[in-house]
C-alpha positions as CSV (number, residue, x, y, z in Angstrom):
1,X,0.0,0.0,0.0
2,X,1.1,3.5,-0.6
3,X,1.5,6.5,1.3
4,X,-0.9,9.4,1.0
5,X,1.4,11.6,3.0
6,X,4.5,12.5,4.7
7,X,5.0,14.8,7.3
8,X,8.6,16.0,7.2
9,X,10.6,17.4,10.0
10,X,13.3,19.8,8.9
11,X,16.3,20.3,11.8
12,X,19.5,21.5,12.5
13,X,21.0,20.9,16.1
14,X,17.3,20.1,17.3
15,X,18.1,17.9,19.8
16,X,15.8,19.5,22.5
17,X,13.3,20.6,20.1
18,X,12.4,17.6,17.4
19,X,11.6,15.3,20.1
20,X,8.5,17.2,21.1
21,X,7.3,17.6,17.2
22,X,7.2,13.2,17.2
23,X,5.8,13.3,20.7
24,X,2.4,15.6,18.8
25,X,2.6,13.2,16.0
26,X,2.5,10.1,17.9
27,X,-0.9,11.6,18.6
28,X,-2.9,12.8,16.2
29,X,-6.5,11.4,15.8
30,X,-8.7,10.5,12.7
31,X,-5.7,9.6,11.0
32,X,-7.4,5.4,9.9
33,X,-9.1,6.8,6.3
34,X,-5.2,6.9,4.9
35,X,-1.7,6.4,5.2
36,X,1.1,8.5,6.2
37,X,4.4,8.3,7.5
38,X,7.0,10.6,9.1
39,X,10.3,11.5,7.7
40,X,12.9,13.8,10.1
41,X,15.7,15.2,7.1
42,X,19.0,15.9,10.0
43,X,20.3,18.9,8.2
44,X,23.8,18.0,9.0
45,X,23.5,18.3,12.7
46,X,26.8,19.0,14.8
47,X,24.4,18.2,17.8
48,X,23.1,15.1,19.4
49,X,20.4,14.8,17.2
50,X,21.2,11.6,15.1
51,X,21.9,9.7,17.8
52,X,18.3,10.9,19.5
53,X,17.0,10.1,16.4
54,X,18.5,6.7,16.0
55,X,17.0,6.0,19.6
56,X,13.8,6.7,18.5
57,X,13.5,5.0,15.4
58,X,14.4,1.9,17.5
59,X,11.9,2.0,19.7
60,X,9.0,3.3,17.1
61,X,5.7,2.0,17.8
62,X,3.4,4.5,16.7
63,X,0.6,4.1,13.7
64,X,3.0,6.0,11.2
65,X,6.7,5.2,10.3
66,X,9.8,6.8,11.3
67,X,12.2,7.3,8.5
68,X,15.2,9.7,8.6
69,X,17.6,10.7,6.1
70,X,20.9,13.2,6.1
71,X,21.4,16.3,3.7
72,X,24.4,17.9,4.4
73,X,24.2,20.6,2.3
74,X,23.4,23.3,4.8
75,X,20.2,25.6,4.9
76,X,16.4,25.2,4.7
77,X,16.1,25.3,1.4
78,X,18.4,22.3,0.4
79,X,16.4,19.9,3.4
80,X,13.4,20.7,2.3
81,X,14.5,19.7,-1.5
82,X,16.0,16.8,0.2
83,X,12.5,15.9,1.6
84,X,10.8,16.2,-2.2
85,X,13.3,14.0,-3.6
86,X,13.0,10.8,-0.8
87,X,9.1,10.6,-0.3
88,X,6.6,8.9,-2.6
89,X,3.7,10.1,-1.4
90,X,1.5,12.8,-3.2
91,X,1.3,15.3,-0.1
92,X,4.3,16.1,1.7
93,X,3.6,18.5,5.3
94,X,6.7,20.4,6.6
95,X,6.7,21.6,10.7
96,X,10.0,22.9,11.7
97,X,11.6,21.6,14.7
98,X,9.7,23.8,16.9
99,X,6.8,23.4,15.4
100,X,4.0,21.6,17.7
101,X,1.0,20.3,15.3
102,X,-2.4,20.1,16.9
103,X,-3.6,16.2,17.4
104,X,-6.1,16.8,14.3
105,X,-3.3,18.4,12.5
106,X,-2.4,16.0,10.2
107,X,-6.1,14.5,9.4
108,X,-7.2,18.1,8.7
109,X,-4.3,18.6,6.4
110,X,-5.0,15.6,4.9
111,X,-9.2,16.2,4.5
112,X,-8.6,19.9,3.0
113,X,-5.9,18.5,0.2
114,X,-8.6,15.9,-1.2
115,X,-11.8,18.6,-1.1
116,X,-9.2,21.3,-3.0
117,X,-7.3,19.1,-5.7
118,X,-5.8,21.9,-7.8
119,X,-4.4,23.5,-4.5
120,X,-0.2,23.0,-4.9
121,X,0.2,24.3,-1.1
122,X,-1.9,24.7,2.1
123,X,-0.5,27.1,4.6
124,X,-1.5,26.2,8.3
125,X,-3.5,28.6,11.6
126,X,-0.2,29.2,13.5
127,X,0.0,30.7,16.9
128,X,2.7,31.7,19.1
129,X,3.9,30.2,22.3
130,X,6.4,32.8,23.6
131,X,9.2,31.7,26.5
132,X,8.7,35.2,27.7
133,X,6.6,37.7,27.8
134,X,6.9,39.5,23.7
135,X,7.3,43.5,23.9
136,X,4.4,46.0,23.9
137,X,3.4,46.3,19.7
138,X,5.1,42.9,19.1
139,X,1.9,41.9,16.9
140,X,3.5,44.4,14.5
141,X,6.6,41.9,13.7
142,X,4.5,38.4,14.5
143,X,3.8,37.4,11.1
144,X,7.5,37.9,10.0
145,X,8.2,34.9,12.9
146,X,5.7,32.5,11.2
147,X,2.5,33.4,13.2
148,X,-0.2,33.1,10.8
149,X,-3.8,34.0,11.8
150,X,-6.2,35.0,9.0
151,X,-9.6,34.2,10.1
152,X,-11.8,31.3,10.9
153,X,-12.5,30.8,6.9
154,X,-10.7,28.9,4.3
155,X,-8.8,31.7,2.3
156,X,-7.7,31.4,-1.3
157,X,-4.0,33.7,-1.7
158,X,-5.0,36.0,-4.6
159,X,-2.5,35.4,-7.7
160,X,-2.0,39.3,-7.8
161,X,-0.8,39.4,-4.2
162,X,2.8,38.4,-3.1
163,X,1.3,37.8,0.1
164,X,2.2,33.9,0.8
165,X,2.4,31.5,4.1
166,X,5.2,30.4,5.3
167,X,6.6,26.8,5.7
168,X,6.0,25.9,8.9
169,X,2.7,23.8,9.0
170,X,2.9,23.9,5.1
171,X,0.7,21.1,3.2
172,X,2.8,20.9,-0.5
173,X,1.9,18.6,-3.5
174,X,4.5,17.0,-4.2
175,X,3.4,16.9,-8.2
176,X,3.1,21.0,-7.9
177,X,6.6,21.6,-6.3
178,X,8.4,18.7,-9.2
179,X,6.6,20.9,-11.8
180,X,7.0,24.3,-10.3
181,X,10.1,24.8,-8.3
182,X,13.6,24.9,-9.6
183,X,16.3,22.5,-9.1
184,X,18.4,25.7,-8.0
185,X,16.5,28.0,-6.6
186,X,18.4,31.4,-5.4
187,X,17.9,31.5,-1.4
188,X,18.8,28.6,0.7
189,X,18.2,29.9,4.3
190,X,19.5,31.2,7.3
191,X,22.6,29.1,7.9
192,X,25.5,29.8,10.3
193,X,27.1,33.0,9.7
194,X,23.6,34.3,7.4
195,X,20.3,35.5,8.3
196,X,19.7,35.4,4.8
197,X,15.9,33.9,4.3
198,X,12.9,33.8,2.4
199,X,13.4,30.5,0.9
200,X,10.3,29.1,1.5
201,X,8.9,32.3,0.0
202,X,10.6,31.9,-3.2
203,X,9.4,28.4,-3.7
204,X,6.2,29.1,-2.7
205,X,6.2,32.0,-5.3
206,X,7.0,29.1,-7.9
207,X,4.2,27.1,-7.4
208,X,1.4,30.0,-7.7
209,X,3.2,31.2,-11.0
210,X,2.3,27.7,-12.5
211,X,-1.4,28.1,-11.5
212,X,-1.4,26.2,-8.6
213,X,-3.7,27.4,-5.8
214,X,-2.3,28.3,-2.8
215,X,-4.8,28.2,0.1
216,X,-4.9,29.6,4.3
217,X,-6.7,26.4,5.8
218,X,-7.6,27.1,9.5
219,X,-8.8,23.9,10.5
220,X,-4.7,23.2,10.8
221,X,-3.5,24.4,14.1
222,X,0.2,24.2,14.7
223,X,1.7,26.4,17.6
224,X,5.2,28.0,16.9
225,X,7.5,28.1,20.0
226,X,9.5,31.2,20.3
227,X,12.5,30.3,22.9
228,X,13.6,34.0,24.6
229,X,16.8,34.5,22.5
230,X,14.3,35.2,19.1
231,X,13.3,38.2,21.6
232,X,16.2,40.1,21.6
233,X,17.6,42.3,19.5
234,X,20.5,40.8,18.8
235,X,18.6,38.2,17.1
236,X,15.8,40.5,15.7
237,X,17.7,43.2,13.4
238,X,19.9,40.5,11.7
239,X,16.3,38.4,10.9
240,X,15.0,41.4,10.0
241,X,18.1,42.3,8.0
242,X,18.1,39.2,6.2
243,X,13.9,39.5,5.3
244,X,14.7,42.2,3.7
245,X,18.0,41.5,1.9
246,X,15.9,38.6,0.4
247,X,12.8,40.5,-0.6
248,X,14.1,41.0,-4.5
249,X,14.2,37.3,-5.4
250,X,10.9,36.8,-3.8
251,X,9.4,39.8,-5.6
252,X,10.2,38.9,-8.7
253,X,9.8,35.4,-9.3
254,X,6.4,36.6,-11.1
255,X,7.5,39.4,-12.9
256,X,8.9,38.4,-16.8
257,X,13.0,39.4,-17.2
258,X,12.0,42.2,-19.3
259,X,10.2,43.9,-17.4
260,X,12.1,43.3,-14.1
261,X,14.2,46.7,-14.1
262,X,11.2,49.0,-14.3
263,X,9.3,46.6,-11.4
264,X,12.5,46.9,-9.1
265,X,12.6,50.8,-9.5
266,X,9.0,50.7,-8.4
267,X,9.6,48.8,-5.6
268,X,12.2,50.9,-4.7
269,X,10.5,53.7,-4.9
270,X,7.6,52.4,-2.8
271,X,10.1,51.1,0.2
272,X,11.6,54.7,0.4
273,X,8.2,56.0,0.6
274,X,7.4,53.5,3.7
275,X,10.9,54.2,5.2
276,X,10.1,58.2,5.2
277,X,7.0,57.8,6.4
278,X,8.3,55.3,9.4
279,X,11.0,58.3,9.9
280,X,8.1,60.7,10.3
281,X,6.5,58.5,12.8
282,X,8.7,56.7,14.8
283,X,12.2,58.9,13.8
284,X,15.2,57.2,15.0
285,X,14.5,55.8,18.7
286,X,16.6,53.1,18.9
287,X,15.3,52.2,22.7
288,X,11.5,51.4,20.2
289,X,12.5,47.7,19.2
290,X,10.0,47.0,17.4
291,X,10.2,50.1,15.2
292,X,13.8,49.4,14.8
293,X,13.0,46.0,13.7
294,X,10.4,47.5,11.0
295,X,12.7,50.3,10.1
296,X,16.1,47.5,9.5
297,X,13.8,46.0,7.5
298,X,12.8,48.4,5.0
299,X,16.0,49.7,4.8
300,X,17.6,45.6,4.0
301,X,14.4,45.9,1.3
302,X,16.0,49.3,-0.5
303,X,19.7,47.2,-0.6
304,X,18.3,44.1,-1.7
305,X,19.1,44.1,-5.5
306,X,22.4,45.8,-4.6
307,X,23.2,43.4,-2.0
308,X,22.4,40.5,-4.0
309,X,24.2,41.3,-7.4
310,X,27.3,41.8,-5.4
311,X,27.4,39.1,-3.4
312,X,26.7,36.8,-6.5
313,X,23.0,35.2,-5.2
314,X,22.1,36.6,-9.0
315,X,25.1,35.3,-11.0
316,X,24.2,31.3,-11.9
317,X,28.0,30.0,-11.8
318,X,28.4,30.7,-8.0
319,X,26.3,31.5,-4.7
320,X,27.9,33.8,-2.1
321,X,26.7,33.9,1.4
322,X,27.7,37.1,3.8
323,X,29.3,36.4,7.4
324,X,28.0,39.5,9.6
325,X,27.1,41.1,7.3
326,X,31.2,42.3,6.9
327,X,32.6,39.9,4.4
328,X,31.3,37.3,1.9
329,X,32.7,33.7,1.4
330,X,32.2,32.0,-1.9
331,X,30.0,28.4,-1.2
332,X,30.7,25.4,-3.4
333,X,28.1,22.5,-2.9
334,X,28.6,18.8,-3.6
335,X,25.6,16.4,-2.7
336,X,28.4,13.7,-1.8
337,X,30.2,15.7,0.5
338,X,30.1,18.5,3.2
339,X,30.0,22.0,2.1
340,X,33.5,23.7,1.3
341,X,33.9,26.9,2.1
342,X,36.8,29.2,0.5
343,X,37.6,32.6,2.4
């Protein structure tokens, strides 16, 4: 018999965090109708995590299987491509190692992908489960750390909009991401030394542009644990850096070659315009985090092009990732071997 869905876990060093995410599968209800499996992709872990993993494969007992596999190739962007490329099954759901799915998660998943068949991705009803207390106005920057909320209705993402879920609690068909997404795509995700994100975006942005329906289903509840270090700034202005750093690939993914200059001009246009008008509001208060976080990020949105061409993210032969943001190493990938990396 075949399986009608994986649920793939995505980690790197996840040791203290993955075990939870099996813990909420080993649960879920309503799950007899079809079959499904779980598959946990180590993302080259310097942690205890295979060796946790190994443990719990041995002692599996639950209603779906436990598969694992290694991609060494670091980033998001490369495990999740890792994930299309091992399962057989038509569906494929990705929670993040700190992502806890609700016990009907996977059943509801499942239910909405067979009532929508042309719909390529199915983004999930996240909430927040914060290790402290978040900031006054931290609602502001909440959808920017994967907490989705938009309504107690099914929503349809509308083609003209870049507007697009993220990947945690993501339902994807697998035949939609095969025909849509590249091989090579541009962004690989925040690894060590880079912030640099918006990989699932760009994928994402793939699928619609081949006329595959992209849907908000709230029925699927994960929550999204944010530990205390994703509080401080520290953290915040280089996420927020590297959101908007990203923002050109994203962006244009829609937009024919041709036509891309004029389209980048708008959108630089229209970021200046939001960055004076932030200025007028909020000026330059650097004790206001969250306005700091908003303003990094529209100014990381106006350098994005610039940053990208000449760090090479835009040139095909080569893909340069930036080390605080103070110098750039060149990144050569084989799928046999770790990643080498030439100062």
């Amino acid at each position: 018999m075949g399986i009608d869905l994986t649920v793939v876990i995505c980690t790197y060093n996840g040791e203290k965090r993955f075990p939870e995410v099996l813990e909420a599968l080993k649960m879920q209800i309503n799950t007899e109708e079809f079959t499904w499996e779980i598959l946990v992709v180590d993302n080259n872990s310097t942690d205890n995590t295979p060796q946790i993993l190994e443990d719990y494969q041995a002692k599996w007992d639950a209603i779906a299987p436990l598969r694992s596999c290694l991609e060494l190739n670091q980033g998001a962007a490369y495990a999740r491509k890792r994930a299309v490329k091992e399962v057989r099954s038509p569906l494929i759901g990705f929670l993040d190692d700190d992502n806890i799915p609700a016990r009907d998660w996977v059943s509801a998943a499942y239910k909405f992908a067979q009532e929508h068949p042309h719909a390529g991705a199915i983004g999930s009803y996240i909430q927040g489960e914060f290790e402290i207390e978040p900031p006054p106005n931290f609602k502001r920057l909440m959808p920017f750390l994967a907490i989705t909320q938009r309504g107690s209705k099914p929503l349809l993402y509308r083609r003209d909009k870049n507007l697009l879920p993220p990947s945690a609690g993501l339902i994807v068909r697998t035949q939609a991401w095969q025909q849509s997404v590249p091989e090579q795509c541009i962004l690989s995700g925040r690894t060590p030394g880079s912030m640099l994100t918006g990989e699932d975006l760009e994928a994402l942005a793939y699928i619609k542009l081949k006329n595959w329906e992209v849907w908000y289903n709230p029925a699927m509840k994960i929550t999204h644990k944010i530990p205390s270090r994703r509080l401080e700034m520290e953290y915040l202005i280089p996420f927020f850096r590297g959101i908007g750093l990203s923002r050109y690939v994203t962006r244009m993914v829609p937009v024919k070659p041709i036509l891309r200059p004029i389209f980048t001009c708008a959108y630089f246009a229209n970021d200046l315009r939001k960055l004076i008008q932030h200025l007028g509001k909020y000026g330059i208060d650097k004790t206001d985090a969250i306005a700091a976080c908003e303003r990094e990020l529209l100014v990381s949105s106006l350098q994005s092009f610039f940053y990208l061409w000449r760090n090479g993210y835009l040139k095909p032969e080569k893909k340069v990732i930036d080390v605080d943001d103070k110098r750039a190493i060149s990144l050569n990938t084989d799928s046999n071997s770790k990643a080498k990396i030439t100062l």
